[in-house]
C-alpha positions in Angstrom: -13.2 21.2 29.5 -13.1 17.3 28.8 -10.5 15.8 26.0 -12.3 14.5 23.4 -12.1 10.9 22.1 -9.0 10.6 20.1 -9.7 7.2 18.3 -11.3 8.6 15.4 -8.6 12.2 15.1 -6.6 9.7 12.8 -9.7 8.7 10.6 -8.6 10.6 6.6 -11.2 10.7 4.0 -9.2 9.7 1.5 -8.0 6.3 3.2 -11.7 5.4 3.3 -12.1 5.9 0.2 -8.8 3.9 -0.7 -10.2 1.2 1.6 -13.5 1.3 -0.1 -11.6 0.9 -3.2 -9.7 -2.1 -2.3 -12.7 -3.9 -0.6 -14.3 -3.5 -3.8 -11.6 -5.1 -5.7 -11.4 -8.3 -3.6 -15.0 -8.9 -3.5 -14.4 -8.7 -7.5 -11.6 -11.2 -7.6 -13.6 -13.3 -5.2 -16.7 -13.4 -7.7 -13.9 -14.3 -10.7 -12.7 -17.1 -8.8 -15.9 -18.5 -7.9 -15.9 -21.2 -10.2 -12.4 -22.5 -9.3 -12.9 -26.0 -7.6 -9.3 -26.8 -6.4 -9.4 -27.1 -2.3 -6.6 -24.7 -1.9 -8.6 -21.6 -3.6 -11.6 -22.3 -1.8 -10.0 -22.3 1.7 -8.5 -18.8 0.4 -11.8 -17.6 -0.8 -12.9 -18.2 2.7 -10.4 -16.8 4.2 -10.7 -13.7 1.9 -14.3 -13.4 2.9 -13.6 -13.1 6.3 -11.1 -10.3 5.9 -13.5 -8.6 3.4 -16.3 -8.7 6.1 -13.7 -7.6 8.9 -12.4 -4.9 6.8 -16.1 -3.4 6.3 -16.9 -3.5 9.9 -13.6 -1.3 10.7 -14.5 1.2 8.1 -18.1 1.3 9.6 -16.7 1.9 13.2 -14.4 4.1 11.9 -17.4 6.5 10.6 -19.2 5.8 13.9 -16.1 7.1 15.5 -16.1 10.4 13.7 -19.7 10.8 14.2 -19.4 10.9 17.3 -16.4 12.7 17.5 -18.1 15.5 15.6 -21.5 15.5 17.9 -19.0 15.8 20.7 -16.8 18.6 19.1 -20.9 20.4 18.4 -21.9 20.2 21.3 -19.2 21.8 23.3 -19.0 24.4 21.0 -22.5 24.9 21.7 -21.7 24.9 25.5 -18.8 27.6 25.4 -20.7 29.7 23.0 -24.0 30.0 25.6 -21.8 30.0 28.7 -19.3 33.0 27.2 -21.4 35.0 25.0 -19.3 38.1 25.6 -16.0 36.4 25.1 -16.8 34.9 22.1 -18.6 38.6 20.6 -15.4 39.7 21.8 -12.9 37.2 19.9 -14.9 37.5 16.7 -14.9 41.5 16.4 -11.0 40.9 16.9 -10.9 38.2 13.9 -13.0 40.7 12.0 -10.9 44.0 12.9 -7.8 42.2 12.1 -9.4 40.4 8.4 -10.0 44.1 8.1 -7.1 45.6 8.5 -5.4 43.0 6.2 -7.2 43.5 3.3 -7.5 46.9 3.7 -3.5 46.9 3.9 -3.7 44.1 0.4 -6.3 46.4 -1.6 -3.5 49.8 -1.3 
């Protein structure tokens, strides 16, 4: 069976939406500055920009990522299941028996 692609086993929800959070909040203190003048904030702004935009395009390969990680993940599923129907039947009545037995053990 082939590995799958491990760049995007790291990727958390809640760091995207962390990420989401911050991006937000710079593009907010970019828009509060925008009237400042001095040569010094507007070389920041543009360097703030440029990070803002980078930051986006890593958060939107980072979805890509898991995307595909999760067609990958589907598919091979899908591939064992069809190839080893009889295995599978057989590892699920196990997984049942022994759910069974468990609450039938919790329920005395």
């Amino acid at each position: 069976m082939e590995s799958a692609p491990d760049a995007a086993s790291t990727v958390d929800p809640r760091e995207n939406g962390q990420m989401n959070a911050f991006i937000q909040d710079v593009e907010d203190l970019t828009r509060a500055l925008k009237n400042a003048d001095a040569p010094d904030i507007a070389r920041v702004k543009a360097k703030v920009r440029i990070a803002v935009s980078a930051a986006k395009s890593a958060l939107a390969d980072s979805a890509a990522q898991v995307r595909t990680r999760a067609r990958y993940v589907s598919e091979t599923t899908d591939s064992f299941v069809r190839d080893n129907p009889w295995q599978v039947a057989g590892v699920a009545a196990l997984i049942g028996l022994a759910v069974g037995i468990l609450a039938g053990r919790r329920s005395h």
